[in-house]
N, C-alpha and C positions, 0 to 999 in steps of 0.2 A: 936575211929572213929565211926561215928555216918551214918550208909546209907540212901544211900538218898530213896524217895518212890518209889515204879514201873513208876510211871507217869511222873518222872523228872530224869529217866535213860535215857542213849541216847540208840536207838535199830535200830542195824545195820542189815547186809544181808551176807549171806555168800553163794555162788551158785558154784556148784561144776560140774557146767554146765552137766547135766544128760543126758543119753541116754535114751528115751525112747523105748519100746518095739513094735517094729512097727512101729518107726518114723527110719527118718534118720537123720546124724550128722547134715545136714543143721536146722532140724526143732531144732536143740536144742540151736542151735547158734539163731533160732530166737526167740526161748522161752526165753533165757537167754538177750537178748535185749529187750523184750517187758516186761519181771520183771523188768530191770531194768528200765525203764523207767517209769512203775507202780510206783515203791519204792519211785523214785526220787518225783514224785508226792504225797506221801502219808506222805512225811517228814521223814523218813529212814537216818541215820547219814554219814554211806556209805554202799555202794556195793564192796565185794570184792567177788578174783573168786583163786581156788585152784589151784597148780600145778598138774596135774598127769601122769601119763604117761603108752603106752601099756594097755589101757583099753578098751574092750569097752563098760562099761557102764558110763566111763566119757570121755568128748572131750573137756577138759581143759589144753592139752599138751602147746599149741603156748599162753599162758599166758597173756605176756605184746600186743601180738598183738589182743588180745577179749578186754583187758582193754583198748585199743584204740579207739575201735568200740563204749564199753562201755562208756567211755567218750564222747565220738562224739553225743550219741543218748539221753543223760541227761544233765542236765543245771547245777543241783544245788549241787545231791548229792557228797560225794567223792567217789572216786573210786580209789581201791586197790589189792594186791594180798596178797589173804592168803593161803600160803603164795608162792614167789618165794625159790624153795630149791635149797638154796648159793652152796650147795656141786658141783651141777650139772651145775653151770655155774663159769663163768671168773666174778668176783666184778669190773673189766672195762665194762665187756660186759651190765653187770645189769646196771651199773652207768649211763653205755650210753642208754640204751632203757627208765630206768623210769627219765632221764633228758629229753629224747625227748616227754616224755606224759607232764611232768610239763611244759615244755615248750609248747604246744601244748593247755593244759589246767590247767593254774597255781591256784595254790593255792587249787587243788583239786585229789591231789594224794597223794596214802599212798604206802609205801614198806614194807611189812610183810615179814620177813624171815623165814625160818625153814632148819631147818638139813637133817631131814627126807628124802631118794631118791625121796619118791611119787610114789614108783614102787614096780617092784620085782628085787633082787641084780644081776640077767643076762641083766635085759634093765638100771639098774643103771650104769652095768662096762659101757654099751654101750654106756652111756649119759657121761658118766667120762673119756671114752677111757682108762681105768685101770688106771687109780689115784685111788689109797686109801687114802681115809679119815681118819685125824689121829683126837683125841681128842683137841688137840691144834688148828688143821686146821680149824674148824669152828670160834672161837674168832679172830683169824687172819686177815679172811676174811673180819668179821663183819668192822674191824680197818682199813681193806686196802679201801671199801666202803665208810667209813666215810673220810677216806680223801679224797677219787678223790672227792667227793659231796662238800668240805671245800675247801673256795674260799683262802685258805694257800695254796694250792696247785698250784698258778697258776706259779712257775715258776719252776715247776719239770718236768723230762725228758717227764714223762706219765700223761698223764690229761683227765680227763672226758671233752668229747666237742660233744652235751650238757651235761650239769650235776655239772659243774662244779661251786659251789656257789650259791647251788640253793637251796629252802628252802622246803626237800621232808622228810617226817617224819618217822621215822623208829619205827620197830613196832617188838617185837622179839616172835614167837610163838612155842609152845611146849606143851608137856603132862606129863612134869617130872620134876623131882626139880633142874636138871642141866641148863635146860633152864630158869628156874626162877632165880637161880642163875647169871647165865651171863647177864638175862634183868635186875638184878639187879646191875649188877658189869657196867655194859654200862649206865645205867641211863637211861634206855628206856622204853618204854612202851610194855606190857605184854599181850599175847593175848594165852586164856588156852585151849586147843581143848577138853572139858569135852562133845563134840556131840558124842567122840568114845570114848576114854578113859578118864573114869570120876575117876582114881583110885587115882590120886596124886593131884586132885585139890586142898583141903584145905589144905594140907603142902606143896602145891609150893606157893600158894598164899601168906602163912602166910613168906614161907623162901623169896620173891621175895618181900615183905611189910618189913621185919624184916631188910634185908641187902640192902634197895636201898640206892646210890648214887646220889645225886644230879646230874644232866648235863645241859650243855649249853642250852638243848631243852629241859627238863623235870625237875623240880624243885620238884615236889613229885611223887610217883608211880602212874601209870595208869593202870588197869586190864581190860582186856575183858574177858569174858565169851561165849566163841560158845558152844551152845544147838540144840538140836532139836527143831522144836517146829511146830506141828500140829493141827491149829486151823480149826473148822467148825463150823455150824448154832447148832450143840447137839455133847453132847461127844459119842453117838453111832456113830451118821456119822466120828467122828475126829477118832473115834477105826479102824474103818473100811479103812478111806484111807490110818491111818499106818500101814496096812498091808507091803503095798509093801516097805515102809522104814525097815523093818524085813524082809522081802525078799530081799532086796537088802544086809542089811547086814550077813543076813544066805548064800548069795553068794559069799562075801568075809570070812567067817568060810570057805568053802567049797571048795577055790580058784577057782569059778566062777564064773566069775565077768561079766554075762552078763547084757546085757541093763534092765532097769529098770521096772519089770510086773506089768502088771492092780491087785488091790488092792484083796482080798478073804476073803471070810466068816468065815473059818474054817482053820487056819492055824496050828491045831495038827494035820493034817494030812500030812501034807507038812514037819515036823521038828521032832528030836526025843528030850526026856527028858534034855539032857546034852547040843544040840546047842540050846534050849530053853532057860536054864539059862543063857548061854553065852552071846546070844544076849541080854538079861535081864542087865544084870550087865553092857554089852556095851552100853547100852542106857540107864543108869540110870537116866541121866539129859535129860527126851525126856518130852517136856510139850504139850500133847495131850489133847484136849475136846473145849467145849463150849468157848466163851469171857472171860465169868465168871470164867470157870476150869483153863484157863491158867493165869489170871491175880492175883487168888490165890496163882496159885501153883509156880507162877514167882515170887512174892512179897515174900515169905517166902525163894527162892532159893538166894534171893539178900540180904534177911536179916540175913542170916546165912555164907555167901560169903563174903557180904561189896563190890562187885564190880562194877565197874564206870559203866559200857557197859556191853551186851546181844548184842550175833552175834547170829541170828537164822538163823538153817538151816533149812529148810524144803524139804522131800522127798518126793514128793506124783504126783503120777502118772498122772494126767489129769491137764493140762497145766491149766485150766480156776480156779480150784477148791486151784491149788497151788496160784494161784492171792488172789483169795479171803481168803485163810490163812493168808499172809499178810496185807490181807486189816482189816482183825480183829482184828491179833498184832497190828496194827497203830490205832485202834481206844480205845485202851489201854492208850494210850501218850494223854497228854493234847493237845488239838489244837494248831499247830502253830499260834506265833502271827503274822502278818506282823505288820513291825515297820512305813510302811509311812499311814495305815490306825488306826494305833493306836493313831497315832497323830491329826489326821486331829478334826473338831470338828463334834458335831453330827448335825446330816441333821434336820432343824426345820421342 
């Protein structure tokens, strides 16, 4: 398998809708629209947005109804969740919210799933109402999904309406080799959260390439890779605003997860030696600096990977500065072409 170059990867968006410090839930719900609407414009593959819940430095709980919005306020791009976590809900109740998006806006919706609560285990019993989760019960789900979605279903007692026969692409996401496993055992496509835990990527990759499945909707493996990735005009400035992406994740070492702080100078004095390394190793795959810095240090992550997609996340404290990160990933990709001025002949 031969990868392809940095510039004919497709690179997507992953927004875990942030609180910022000093702002309120509204302003993030507008930050998180006005990215995406940037993105759409900047040629971004899609926009997906995280489940979490009980936070407040993220206001991503109500999921499929941001992805609505999200939808609503972009043309082109897709839009997804990464992911919705199957545990915490009914695979009717999912079936029926992202048939009403595809339906609403077809041909541009993705359903990423994950296991994971997206919490802590007292607001998970509360989101499960004491269902425990057995090993089996996630594959299950996965199956019971796939058929309310499968227009075979249409003469069974329970049916997805909308959802039913609709053509919404599933997407199976994880940080371990059980989840690469099952995205391989379903034939789906593969999305590796190496933005936190970078520990199992290249032996889930290789176990999730090694055993796929062919399926009706996926004929060879599809991988995504979610990164950090904090661009700026010099890699001092890019050091500097990941600050607060290390603050934000030395709040979660700490289990406090408050809203998201303005970036610092000097962050030994903020951390001690051991949540130092920690977060270190947590963000091993964080692609920080210049155009230059990160299109190097991407190119070499893809050639040692082989994977199809780059999800970037980016953390960074001031709404304007996190656009223009963006705007310098996308200046990475080769220019989109448009296909009806490609054609036309040239102007004498």
């Amino acid at each position: 398998m031969t990868p392809k170059p940095l510039q004919q990867i497709d690179l997507s968006v992953l927004d875990l809708v942030p609180v910022i410090k000093g702002n309120t839930i509204a302003d993030s719900f507008k930050n998180t629209l006005d990215l995406a609407n940037r993105c759409d414009e900047l040629g971004f593959t899609r926009f997906w947005i995280s489940e979490h819940h009980n936070m407040e430095s993220v206001a991503s709980s109500a999921t499929a109804v941001l992805l609505g919005q999200v939808a609503a306020n972009t043309s082109r791009i897709r839009v997804g969740s990464g992911g919705i976590m199957l545990p915490n809900h009914s695979p009717l109740m999912v079936a029926e919210q992202f048939g009403t998006l595809e339906t609403l806006f077809p041909g541009r919706i993705d359903l990423g799933l994950g296991r994971a609560p997206g919490t802590d285990q007292q607001t998970a019993a509360a989101l499960r109402r004491g269902r425990t989760e057995t090993v089996e019960d996630f594959p299950k789900d996965i199956a019971a999904l796939q058929k309310y979605f499968s227009a075979a279903n249409k003469n069974a007692a329970v049916r997805a309406i909308p959802g039913e026969g609709l053509d919404i692409p599933l997407y199976l996401l994880g940080s371990s080799t059980f989840s690469a496993q099952l995205a391989a055992m379903f034939g789906l496509s593969y999305a590796f959260a190496s933005h936190f835990a970078p520990a199992y990527l290249q032996e889930a990759l290789q176990l999730y390439r090694e055993k796929f499945r062919p399926s009706e909707n996926l004929k060879k493996p599809y991988s995504i890779a979610c990164v950090n990735v904090i661009a700026a005009e010099t890699d001092e400035e890019a050091e500097f605003l990941a600050s607060s992406q290390k603050l934000f994740a030395l709040g979660i070492i700490r289990n406090q997860r408050k809203p998201m702080p303005p970036p610092v100078n000097n962050l030994s004095e903020l951390w001690n030696k051991g949540e130092e390394a920690a977060i270190s190793q947590m963000m091993k795959y964080s692609f920080v600096g210049s155009k230059t810095t990160i299109e190097d240090r991407l190119s070499e992550f893809i050639k040692e990977t082989e994977v199809d997609e780059i999800m970037a996340v980016s953390h960074i404290f001031n709404h304007e500065s996190r656009i223009r990160s963006y705007e310098i990933l996308s200046e990475i990709k080769e220019p989109l072409k448009d296909p009806f001025f490609d054609s036309q002949p040239p102007i004498e």
